[in-house]
C-alpha positions in Angstrom: 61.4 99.3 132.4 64.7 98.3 133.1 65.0 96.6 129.4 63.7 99.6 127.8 66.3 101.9 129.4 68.9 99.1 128.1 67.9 98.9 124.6 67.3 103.4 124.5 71.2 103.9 125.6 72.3 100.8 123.2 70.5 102.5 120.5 72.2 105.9 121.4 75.6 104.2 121.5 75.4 102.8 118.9 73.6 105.9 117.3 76.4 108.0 118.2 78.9 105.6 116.9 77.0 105.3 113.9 76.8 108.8 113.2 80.5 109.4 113.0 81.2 107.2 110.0 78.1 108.0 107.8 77.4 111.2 105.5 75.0 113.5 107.2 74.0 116.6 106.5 72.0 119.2 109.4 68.3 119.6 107.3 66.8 121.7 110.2 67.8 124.2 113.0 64.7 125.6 114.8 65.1 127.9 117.8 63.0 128.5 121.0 63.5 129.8 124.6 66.8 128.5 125.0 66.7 125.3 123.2 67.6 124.5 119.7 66.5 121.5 117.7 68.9 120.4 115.2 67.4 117.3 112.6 70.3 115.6 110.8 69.6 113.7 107.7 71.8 110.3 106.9 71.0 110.1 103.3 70.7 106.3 102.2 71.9 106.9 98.6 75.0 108.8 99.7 76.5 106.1 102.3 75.5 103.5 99.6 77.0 104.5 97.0 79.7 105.7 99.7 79.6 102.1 101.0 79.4 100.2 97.6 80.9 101.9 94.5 79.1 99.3 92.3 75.5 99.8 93.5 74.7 102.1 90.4 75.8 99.2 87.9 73.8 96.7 89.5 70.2 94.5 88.8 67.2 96.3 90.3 66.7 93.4 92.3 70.1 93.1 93.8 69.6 97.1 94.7 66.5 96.7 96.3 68.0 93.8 98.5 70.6 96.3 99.4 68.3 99.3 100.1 66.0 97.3 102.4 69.1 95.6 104.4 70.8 99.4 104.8 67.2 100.6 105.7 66.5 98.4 108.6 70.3 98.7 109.8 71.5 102.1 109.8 70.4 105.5 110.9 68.3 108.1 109.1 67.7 110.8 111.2 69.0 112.1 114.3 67.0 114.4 116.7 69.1 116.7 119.1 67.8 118.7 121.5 70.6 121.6 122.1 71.0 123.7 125.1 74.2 125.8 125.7 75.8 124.0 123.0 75.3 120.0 124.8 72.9 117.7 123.4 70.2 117.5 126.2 67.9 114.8 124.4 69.1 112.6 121.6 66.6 110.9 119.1 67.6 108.5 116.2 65.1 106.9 113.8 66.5 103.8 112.3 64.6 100.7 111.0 64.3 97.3 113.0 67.4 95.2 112.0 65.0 92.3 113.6 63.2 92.4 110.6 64.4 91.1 106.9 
């Protein structure tokens, strides 16, 4: 239990972190009671490009290296659950850097 609560606040530090220096863009806003749900969207292509002026010029194969290596390292989405305007639960969907 205890590693689980270790890795879910490394993963929302670094989430948080994360968040700052990539292009995002807020996809959904939903409503309810007095919650809101905001879904941001990290778009891959964007922080690539962003990230690697060249990737456009280069081999298919070299591109796929570099999708699947930003892929399993960097954030996609991020989940907030809003309540008076603070973030009350914090969700970020990433791949698994473990993995190559």
């Amino acid at each position: 239990m205890k590693e689980k609560f270790v890795l879910l606040i490394t993963f929302l530090i670094f989430g948080l972190n994360t968040s700052f220096a990539q292009k995002s863009k807020t996809i959904e806003k939903l409503e309810f009671e007095n919650y809101e749900l905001k879904v941001i969207f990290f778009d891959p292509y964007e922080n690539l490009v962003s990230e690697n002026p060249e990737f456009k010029n280069l081999d298919s194969l070299k591109q796929g290296e570099i999708w699947n290596k930003y892929l399993l390292n960097n954030v996609i989405y991020d989940f907030q659950l809003i309540q008076k305007k603070k973030i009350v639960k914090h969700y970020i969907l990433r791949g698994n850097s473990s993995k190559d």
